[in-house]
C-alpha positions in Angstrom: 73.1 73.9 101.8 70.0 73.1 103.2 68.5 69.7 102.4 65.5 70.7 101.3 67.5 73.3 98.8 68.8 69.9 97.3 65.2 68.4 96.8 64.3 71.3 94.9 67.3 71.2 92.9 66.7 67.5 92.1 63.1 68.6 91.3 64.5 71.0 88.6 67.2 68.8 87.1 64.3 66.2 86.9 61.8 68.6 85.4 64.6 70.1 82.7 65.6 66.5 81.8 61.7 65.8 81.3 61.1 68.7 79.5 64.5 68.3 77.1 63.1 64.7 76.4 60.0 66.1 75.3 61.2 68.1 72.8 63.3 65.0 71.8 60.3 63.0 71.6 58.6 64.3 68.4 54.9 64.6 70.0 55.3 61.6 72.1 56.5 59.5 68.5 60.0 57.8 70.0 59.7 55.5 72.7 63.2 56.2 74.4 62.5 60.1 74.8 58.5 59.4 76.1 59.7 57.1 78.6 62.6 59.4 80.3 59.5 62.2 79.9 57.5 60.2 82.6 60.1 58.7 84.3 61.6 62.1 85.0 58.6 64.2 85.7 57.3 61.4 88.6 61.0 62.5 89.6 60.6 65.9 89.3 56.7 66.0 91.5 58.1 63.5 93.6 60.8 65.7 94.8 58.7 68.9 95.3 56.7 67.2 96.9 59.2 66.3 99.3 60.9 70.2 99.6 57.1 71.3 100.4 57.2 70.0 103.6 60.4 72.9 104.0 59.1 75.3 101.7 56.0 77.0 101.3 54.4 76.1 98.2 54.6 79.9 96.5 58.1 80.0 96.4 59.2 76.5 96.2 57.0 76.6 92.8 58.7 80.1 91.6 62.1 78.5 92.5 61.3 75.4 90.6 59.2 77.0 87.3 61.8 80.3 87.2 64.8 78.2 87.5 63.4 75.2 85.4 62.7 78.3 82.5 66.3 79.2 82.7 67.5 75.8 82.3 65.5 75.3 79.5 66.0 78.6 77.8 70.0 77.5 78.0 69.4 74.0 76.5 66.8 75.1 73.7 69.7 77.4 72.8 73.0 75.0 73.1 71.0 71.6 72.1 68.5 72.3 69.9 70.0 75.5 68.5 67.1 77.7 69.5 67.5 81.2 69.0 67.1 83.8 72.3 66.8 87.6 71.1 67.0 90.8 73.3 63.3 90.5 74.6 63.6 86.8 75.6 67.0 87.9 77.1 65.5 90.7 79.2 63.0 88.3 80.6 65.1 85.4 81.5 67.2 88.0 83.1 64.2 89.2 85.0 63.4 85.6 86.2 66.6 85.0 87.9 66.5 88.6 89.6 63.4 87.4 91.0 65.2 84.4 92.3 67.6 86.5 93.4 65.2 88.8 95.4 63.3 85.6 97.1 66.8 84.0 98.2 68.4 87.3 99.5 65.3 89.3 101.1 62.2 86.8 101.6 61.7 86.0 105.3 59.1 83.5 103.7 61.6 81.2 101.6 61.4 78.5 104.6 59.6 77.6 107.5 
């Protein structure tokens, strides 16, 4: 795998882990869950910052949102028992056949 495939995946693990402590932080009212919150998104930026010098900026930022969506979608359901129906189920399965099409067919995915 390329290395700047493993920036971007940092960048997403970073950005779910921000946004999970978000939701953990009650409106920014516990200190432990703000913290990791701006800890992990200056992780997150910092590393797609780093796979945009590979990636151009369009799809590096639908890898990172679509995938970071996904992510999310899963631990909304597992963690915080978050219910997905048929609809949100239809679009998350959209998402990821758009990451699909951009890995498999776009000539623009690197430089």
């Amino acid at each position: 795998m390329p290395l700047h495939y493993v920036y971007l995946i940092v960048a997403v693990a970073a950005e779910t882990i921000g946004t999970t402590a978000l939701q953990a932080s009650d409106q920014f009212t516990k200190t432990g869950p703000t913290i990791v919150v701006v800890l992990a998104y200056a992780v997150a930026f910092y590393f797609l910052g780093v796979a945009l010098k590979y990636i151009p900026v369009g799809i590096a930022y639908a890898l990172w949102s679509g995938l970071g969506i996904i992510m999310i979608a899963f631990i909304g359901f597992a963690v915080f028992k978050q219910t997905l129906d048929l609809p949100a189920l239809l679009g998350l399965g959209l998402i990821i056949a758009g990451i699909v099409v951009i890995q498999l067919f776009s000539k623009t995915a690197t430089h």
